[in-house]
C-alpha positions in Angstrom: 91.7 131.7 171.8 88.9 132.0 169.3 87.9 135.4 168.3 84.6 136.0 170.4 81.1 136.4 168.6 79.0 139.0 170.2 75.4 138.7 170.8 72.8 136.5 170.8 74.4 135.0 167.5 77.2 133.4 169.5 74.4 131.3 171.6 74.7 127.9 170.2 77.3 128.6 167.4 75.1 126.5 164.6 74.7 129.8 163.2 78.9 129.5 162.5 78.9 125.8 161.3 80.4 125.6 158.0 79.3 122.8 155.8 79.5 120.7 158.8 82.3 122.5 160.1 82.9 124.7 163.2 85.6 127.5 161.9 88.8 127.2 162.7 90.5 130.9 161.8 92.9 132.9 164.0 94.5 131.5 167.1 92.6 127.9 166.7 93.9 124.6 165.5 93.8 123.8 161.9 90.8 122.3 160.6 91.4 117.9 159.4 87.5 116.8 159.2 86.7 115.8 156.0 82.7 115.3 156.7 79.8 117.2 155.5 77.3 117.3 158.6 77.8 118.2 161.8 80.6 116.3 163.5 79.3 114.6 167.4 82.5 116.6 168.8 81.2 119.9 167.7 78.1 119.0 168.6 78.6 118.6 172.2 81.1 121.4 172.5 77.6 123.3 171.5 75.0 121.5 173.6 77.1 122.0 176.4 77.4 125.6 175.6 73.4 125.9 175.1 73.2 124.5 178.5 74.7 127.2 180.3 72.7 129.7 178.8 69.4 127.3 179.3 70.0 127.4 183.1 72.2 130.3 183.8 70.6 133.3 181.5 68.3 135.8 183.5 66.7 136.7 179.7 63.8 134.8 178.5 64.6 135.4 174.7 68.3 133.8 175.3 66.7 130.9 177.1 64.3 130.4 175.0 66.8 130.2 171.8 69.1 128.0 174.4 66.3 125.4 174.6 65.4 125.3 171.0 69.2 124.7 169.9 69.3 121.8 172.6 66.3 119.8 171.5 67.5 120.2 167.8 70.8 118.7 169.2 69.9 116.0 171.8 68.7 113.1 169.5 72.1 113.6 167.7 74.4 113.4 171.0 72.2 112.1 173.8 74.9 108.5 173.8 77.7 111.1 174.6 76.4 112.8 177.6 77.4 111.9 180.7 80.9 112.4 180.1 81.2 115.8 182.0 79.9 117.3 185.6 77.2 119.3 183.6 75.9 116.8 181.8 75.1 114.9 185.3 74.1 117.8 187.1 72.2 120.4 185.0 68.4 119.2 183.8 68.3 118.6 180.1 64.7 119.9 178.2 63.7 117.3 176.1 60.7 117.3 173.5 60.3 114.4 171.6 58.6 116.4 168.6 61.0 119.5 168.4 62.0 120.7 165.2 64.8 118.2 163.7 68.4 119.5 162.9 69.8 120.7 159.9 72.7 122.8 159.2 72.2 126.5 158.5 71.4 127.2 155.1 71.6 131.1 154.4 74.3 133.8 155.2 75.3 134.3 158.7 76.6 138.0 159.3 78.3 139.0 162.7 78.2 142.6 162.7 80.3 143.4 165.8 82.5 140.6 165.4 83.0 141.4 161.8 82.7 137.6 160.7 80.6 136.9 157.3 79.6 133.0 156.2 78.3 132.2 152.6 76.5 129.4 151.3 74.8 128.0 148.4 72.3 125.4 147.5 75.3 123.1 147.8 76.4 124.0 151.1 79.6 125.4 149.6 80.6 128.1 151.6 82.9 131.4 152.3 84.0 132.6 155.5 85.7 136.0 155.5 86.3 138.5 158.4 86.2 142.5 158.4 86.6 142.8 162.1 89.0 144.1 164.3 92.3 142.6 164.9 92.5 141.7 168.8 95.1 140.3 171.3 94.9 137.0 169.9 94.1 137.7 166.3 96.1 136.2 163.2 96.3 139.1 160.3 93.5 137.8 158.2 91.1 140.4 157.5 89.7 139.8 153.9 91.1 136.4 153.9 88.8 134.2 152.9 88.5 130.5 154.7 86.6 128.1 151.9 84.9 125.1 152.6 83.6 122.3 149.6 83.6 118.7 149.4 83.5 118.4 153.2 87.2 119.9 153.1 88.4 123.2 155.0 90.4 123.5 151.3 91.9 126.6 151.8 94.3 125.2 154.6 94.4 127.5 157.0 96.5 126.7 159.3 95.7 127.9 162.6 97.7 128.0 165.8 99.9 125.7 167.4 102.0 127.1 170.4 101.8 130.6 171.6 105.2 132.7 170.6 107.1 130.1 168.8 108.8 131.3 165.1 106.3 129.5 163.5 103.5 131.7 165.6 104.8 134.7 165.6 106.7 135.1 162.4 104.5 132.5 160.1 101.2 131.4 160.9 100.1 134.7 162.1 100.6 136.7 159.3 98.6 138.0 156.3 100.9 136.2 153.5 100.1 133.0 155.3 96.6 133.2 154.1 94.2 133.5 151.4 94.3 137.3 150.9 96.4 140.6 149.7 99.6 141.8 151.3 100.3 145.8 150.7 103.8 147.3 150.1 104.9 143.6 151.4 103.9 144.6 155.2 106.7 147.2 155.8 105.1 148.7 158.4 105.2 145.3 160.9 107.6 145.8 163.0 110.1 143.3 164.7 108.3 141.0 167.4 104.7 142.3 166.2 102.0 139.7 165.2 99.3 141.6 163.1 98.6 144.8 162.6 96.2 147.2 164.8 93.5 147.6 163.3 89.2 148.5 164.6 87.5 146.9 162.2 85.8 147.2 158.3 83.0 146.1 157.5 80.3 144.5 155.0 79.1 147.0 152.4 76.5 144.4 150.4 75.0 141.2 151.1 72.7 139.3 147.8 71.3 135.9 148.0 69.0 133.8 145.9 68.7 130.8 144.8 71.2 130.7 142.0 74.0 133.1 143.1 75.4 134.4 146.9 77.6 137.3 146.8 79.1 139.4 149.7 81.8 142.3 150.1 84.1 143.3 152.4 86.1 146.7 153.3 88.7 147.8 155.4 90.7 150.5 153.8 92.2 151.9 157.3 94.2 148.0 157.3 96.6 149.6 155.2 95.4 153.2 155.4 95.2 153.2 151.6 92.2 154.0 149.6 90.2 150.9 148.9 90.7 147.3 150.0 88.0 145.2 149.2 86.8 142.0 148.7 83.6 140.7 146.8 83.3 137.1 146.7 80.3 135.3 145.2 79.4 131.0 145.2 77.4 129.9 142.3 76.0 126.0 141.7 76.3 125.1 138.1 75.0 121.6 138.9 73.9 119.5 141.7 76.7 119.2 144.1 79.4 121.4 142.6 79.9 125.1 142.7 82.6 127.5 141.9 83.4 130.4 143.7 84.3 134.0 142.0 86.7 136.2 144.1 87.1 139.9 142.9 89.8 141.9 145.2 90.7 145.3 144.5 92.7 147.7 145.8 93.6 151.2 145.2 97.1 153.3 146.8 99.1 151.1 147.0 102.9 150.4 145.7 102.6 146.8 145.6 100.2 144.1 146.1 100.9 140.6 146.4 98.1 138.1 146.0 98.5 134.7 147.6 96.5 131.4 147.9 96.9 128.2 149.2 95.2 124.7 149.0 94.6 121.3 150.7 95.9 120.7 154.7 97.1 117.0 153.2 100.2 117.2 150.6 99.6 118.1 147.1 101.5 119.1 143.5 100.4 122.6 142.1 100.9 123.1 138.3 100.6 126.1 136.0 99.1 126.7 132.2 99.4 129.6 129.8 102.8 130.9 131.9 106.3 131.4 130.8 109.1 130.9 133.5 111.5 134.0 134.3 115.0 133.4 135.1 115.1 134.8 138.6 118.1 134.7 141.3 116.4 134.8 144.9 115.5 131.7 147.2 112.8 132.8 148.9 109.9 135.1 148.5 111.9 138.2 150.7 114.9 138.1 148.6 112.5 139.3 145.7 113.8 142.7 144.1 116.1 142.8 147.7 118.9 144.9 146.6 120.9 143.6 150.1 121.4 139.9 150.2 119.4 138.6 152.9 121.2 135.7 154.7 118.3 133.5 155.0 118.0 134.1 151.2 119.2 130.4 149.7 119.1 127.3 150.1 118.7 125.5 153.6 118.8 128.4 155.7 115.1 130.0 154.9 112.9 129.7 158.0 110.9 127.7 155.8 113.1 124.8 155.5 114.7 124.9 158.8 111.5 125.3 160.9 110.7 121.9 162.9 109.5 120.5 166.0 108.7 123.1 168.5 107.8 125.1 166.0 111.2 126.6 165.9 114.3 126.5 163.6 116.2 123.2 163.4 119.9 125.3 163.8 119.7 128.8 164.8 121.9 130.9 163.1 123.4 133.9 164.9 121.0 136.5 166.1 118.1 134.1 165.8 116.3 132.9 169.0 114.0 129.8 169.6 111.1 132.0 171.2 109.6 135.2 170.8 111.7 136.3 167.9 110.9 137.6 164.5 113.3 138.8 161.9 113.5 142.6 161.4 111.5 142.1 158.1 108.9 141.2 160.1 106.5 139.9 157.0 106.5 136.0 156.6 108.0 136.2 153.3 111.1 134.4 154.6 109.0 131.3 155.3 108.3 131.2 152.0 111.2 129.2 149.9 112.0 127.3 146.6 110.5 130.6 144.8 110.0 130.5 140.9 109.0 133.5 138.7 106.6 132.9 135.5 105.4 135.7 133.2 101.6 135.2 131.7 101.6 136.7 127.9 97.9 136.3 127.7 95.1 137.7 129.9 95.1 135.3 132.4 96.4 131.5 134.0 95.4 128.9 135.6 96.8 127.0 138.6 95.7 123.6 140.0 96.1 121.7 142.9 96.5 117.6 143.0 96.0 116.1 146.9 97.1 113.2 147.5 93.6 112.5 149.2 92.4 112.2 145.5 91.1 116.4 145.2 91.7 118.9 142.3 91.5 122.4 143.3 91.1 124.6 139.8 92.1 128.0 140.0 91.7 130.5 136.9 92.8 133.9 137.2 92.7 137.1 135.0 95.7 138.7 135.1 97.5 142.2 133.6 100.6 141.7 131.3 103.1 143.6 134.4 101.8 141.4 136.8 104.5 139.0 137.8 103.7 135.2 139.1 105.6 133.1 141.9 105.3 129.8 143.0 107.3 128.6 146.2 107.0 126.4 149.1 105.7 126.9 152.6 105.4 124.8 155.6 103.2 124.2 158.0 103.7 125.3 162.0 106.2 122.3 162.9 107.6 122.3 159.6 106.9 118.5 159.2 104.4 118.9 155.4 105.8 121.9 153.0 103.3 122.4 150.7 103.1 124.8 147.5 101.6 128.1 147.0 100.6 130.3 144.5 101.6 134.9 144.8 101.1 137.3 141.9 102.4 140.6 142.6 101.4 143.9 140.9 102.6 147.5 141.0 100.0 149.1 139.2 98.4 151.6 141.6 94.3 150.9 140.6 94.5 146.6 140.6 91.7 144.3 140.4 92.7 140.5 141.5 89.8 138.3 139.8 90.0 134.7 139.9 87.3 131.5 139.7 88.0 128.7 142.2 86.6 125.2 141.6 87.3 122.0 143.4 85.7 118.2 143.2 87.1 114.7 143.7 89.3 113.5 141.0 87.2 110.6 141.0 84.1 111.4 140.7 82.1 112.7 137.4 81.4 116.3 138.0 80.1 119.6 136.0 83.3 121.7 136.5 84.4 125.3 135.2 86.0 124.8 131.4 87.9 128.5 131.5 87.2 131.8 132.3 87.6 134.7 129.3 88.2 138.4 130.2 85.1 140.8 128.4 85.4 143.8 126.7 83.3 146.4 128.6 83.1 150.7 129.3 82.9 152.1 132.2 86.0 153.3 134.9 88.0 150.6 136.8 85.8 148.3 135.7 86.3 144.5 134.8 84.0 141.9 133.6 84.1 138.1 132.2 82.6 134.7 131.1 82.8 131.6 132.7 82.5 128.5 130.9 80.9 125.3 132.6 80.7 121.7 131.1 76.8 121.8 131.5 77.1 124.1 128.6 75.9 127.4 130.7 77.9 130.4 130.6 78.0 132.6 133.3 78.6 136.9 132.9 80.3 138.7 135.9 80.6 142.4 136.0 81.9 144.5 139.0 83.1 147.4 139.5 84.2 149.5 142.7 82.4 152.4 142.3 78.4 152.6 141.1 78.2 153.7 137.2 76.4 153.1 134.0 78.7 150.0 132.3 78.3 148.4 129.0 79.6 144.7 128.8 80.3 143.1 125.0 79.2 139.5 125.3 79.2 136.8 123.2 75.4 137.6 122.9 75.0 140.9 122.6 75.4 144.1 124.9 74.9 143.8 128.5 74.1 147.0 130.2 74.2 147.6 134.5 73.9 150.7 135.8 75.1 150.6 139.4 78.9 148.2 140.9 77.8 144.4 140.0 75.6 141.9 137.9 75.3 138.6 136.6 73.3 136.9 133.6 73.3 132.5 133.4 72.4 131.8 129.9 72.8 128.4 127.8 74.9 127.7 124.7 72.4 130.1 122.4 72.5 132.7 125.0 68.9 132.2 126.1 69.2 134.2 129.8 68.1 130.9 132.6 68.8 133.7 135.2 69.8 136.5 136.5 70.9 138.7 139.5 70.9 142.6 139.6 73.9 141.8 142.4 74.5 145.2 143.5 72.2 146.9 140.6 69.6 149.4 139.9 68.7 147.9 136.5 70.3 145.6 134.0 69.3 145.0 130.5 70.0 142.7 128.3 68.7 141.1 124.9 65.8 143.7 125.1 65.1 142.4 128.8 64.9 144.9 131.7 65.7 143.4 134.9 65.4 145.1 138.2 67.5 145.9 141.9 66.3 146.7 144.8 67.3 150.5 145.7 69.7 150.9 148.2 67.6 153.4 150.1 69.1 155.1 153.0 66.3 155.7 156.2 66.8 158.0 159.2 66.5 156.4 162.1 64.0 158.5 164.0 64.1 156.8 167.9 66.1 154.4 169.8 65.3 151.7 173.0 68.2 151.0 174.4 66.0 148.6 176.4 64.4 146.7 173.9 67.3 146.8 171.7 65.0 148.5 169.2 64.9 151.7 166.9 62.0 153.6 164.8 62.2 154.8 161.4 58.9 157.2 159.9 56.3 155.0 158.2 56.6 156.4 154.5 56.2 155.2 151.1 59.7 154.6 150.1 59.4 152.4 153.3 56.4 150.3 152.6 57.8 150.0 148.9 60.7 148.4 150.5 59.4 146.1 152.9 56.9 145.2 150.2 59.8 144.1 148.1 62.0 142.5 150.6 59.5 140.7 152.9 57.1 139.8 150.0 54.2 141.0 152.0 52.9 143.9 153.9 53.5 144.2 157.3 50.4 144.5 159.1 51.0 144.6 162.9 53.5 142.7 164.8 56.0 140.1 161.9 58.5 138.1 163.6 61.6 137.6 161.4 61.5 134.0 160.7 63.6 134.6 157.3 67.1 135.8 158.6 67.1 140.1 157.5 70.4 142.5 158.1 70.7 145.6 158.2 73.5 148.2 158.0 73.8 151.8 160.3 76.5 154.6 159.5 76.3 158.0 161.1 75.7 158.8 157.1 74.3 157.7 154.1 77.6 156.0 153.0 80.0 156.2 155.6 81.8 152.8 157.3 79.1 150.8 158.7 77.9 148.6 161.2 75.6 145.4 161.0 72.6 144.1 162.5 70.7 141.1 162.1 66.5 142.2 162.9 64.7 139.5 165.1 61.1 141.2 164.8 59.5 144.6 163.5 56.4 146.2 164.1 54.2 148.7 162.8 53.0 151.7 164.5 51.1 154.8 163.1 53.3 156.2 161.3 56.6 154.4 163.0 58.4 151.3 162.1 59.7 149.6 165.0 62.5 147.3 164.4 64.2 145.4 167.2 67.7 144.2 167.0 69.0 140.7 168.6 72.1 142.2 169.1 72.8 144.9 171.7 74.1 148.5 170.3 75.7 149.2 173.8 79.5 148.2 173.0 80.6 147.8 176.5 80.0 149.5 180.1 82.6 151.0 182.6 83.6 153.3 185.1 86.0 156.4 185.1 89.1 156.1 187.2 90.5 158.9 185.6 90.1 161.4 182.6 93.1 163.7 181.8 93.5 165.9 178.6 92.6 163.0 175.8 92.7 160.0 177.5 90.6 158.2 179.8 91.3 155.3 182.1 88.6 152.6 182.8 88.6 150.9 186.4 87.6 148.0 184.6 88.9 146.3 181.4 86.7 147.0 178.2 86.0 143.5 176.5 87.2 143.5 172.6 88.5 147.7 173.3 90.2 147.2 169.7 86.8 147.7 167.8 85.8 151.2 169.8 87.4 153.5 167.5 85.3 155.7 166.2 82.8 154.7 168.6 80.7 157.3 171.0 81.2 157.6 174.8 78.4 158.5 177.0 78.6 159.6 181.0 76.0 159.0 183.1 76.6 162.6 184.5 77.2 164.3 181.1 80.4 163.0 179.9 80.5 162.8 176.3 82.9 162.2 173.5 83.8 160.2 170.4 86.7 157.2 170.6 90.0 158.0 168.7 92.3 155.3 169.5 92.2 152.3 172.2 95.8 152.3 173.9 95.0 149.5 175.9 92.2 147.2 177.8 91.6 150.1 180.0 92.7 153.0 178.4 91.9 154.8 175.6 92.1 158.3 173.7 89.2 159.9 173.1 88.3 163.4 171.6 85.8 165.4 174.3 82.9 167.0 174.0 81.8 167.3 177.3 84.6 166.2 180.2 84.1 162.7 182.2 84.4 163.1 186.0 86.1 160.2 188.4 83.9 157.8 189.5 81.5 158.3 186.4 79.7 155.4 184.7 80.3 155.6 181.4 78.5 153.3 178.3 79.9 153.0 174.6 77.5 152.8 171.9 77.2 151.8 168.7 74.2 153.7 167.4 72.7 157.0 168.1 69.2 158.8 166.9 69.7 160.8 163.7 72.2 157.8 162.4 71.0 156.0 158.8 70.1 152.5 157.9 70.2 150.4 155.2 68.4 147.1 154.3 71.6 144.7 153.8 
């Protein structure tokens, strides 16, 4: 099952499409299209959706948007309907001059559902999730799903049947995708598919029209310090893009990075590596000090995993269903392991698909780090295809890497290399990357906001605040800049300028309207001034796609909203949300001590924690821990009595907000 979008932004799913493509993360097939615009399929999987709404929705706004989305899709499907009961029996709205169809073109950010799409000018694009893991979910938060040259390129590879070994102890879990593994996932446990967890979230959001960058958090994954994820897309010509990918973590013992490439077969090579004599088979017997018995050749689960999605011969204590071994980590799957030592400050790795693509990748890397290459298959075991892990052990790491792909083919501007700068500041890590259109671009990031000094090939490059990034040609003439997540920036005597990252009170709430009031000051109007590009004089409909971000505190986790429409009164800003901030509704069948039973399962419970509980006869309290679909634990401020309606909420008056 698909995890669900909540909201308004779920209506019609265009929002979702991914250059051309509808995403296919979590329990979901694995994504074969190789096309750039919106497949007919897809298309009528959405119409048909829209329809319901159109006819079925008692609110105007959702019908309104249901209509719009199907006259932008009718001239492109209107020879496939027919093939269904609703499309016979359910009135289609048809205007010959509505607004033609194009694919979404800025970010689209899912607060509740903790889903976050990038794209460029090239309709290259990033989808990574933050939010919670749910009865269905695959453990891929802060895995990033990557989309160019009308590919799904990162191969992720989906779902196939429910509790096979290849389900449960491969595809669902988080070495099987594109992100970090922590202390090698000791704490799964035998049988378990992903690991509980309520949800991160997205702490910046920048988009222009040269560079896209978003990050992601979720610390409590691991319960470690920091685990996050900022991943930016930047054209360097017409058509082709890279993508910059800086991960860091913080508290843990080990990290292992790993990425994957291409759903068709492909070769991967490595440059500026050494190979390491090493005596373990797969990717589990690493460091193992107790031989594993899968641990050689022919009997990892890789290699013996088959039709059915189970193992070709089952070895003693193995079974075909519901089974996972008691190193309950994936690492098993993963065979045909070599070791390779990097003496200089980084490698690159590229992928050849027999479809005729190069995927580029180009890595910094520390001289401890140590890099693996093995084999992994897919869920029936039928294509094994390579993969790239660096571990590292060093307790403060920071994975940076450039990806690039094109056809093999064709003539395109392409990354050269990436080169590792010399800069001040604490855990902080900046570099060049070289293009053959002769620009050079300058990253800088660094977890934490502080004053950082960058040594470039032209000159000193100062940021004060976490990230930046300068374009400038071969003499080091700037052609642009972005004060990412940046106060100021200066830079060959040039100051550039952020926007602040003002926190505002939020002064009122309508629960109704799905709106909330902030004062009318001047730190206010300076913002809106500098975001909307105009003052707001009355009633503005948001027809440019804004988000914000609410904590309880300046600084704390977050959630995220997108605004559909503000308006000024007095001295109030009213700003209404198209998303809902009540979570979920219920009824009390019982309250004892902590926890408190619902009569009625709570849809996507998972996410609550944290989360305030309101009775409609003074029941009050704050969401701990959800046990199950109807019960969770919560800690009481006021007790809940049987037979009490009961609403949890997302927002409350006195909470802060941030324009994202």
């Amino acid at each position: 099952m698909r995890p669900t979008v909540s909201g308004r932004c779920s209506l019609s799913g265009l929002s979702l499409i991914c250059q051309g493509h509808l995403p296919s993360y979590g329990d979901w097939g694995r994504d074969l299209l190789q096309t750039t615009t919106l497949d007919k399929k897809t298309a009528g999987e959405i119409y048909r959706s829209a329809l319901h709404f159109y006819h079925f929705s008692s609110d105007s706004t959702i019908k309104n948007e249901a209509r719009d989305c199907l006259q932008r899709l009718y001239p492109l499907i209107s020879d496939e309907l027919g093939t269904r009961g609703v499309d016979l029996f359910l009135s289609h709205p048809i205007k010959k001059n509505s607004l033609p169809f194009s694919l979404p073109k800025n970010a689209t950010i899912t607060g509740q559902a903790g889903i976050g799409i990038l794209r460029d000018a090239n309709e290259t694009t990033v989808l990574m999730k933050t939010g919670a893991n749910t009865t269905h979910s695959h453990d891929d938060v802060l895995a990033y799903m990557y989309y160019a040259c009308g590919k799904e390129v990162s191969a992720d590879m989906g779902y196939g049947i429910y509790g096979t070994n290849g389900h449960n102890g491969w595809g669902t879990k988080s070495i099987a995708h594109n992100t970090v593994v922590v202390n090698s996932d000791e704490g799964m446990k035998k049988g378990q598919k992903c690991k509980p967890f309520s949800g991160g979230e997205f702490s910046f959001l920048y988009e222009s029209d040269t560079v896209n960058v978003y990050e992601g958090k979720a610390p409590h994954l691991y319960g470690i310090d920091s685990f996050q994820r900022m991943i930016g897309i930047a054209p360097i010509a017409a058509s082709s893009s890279y993508v910059i990918d800086f991960f860091y973590i913080e508290g843990a013992r080990t990290c292992d990075y790993a990425f994957h490439a291409f759903q068709e077969d492909s070769e991967l090579e490595l440059t500026n590596v050494e190979k390491v004599l090493a005596n373990h088979w797969t990717l589990a017997g690493i460091d193992e000090q107790k031989k594993l018995y899968y641990d050689e050749h022919e009997k990892s689960f890789g290699e013996r995993l088959t039709t059915g999605e189970t193992f070709s011969t089952l070895l003693e204590q193995e079974k075909a269903q519901g089974w996972t071994p008691d190193k309950n980590n994936g690492y098993g799957f993963i065979y045909d392991v070599k070791e390779y030592k990097s003496f200089r400050d980084g490698f690159t790795a590229a992928w050849k698909s027999v479809d005729g693509y190069r995927l580029t990748w180009m890595g910094l890397c520390d001289r401890s780090d140590r890099i693996f290459t093995g084999m992994y298959p897919s869920l029936d075991g039928r294509q094994k295809r390579p993969m790239l892990i660096v571990r590292s052990d060093r307790k403060n790491k920071q994975f940076v890497s450039v990806v690039h792909t094109k056809k093999r083919s064709l003539s395109q501007a392409e990354v050269l290399r990436i080169e590792r700068l010399s800069c001040r500041g604490s855990q902080v890590t900046a570099l060049a990357v070289y293009t053959t259109t002769e620009m050079t671009d300058f990253w800088v990031y660094s977890p934490v906001a502080q004053k950082m000094s960058i040594r470039t090939s032209f000159g000193e490059w100062s940021v004060e605040g976490r990230c930046g990034w300068i374009r400038t040609d071969n003499k080091g003439k700037i052609i642009a800049s972005a004060c990412v997540q940046a106060s100021s920036m200066q830079f060959q005597g040039k100051q550039m300028k952020g926007k602040k990252n003002t926190w505002f009170e939020i002064t009122g709430m309508n629960e109704e309207e799905n709106s909330l009031a902030l004062t009318w000051d001047r730190e206010v109007d300076e913002l809106l001034d500098e975001e909307l590009h105009e003052k707001l004089d009355g009633r503005w409909p948001c027809n440019k796609i804004h988000y914000v971000r609410i904590a309880p505190l300046p600084h704390a986790q977050s959630v995220v909203y997108q605004v559909q429409e503000m308006e000024k009164r007095e001295n109030k800003l009213k700003m209404i949300l198209r998303d809902s901030f009540t979570l979920s509704k219920g009824i009390v069948e019982s309250c004892k001590k902590n926890r408190l039973s619902s009569l009625y399962p709570l849809p996507l419970a998972a996410s609550f924690a944290g989360k305030k509980i309101i009775g409609d006869k003074g029941g009050r309290g704050t969401i701990t821990k959800c046990l199950s679909l109807k019960e969770i634990e919560i800690k009481i401020q006021h007790s809940f009595e049987k037979g009490e309606t009961f609403k949890i909420i997302d927002i409350e008056p006195g909470y802060y907000l941030q324009w994202l």
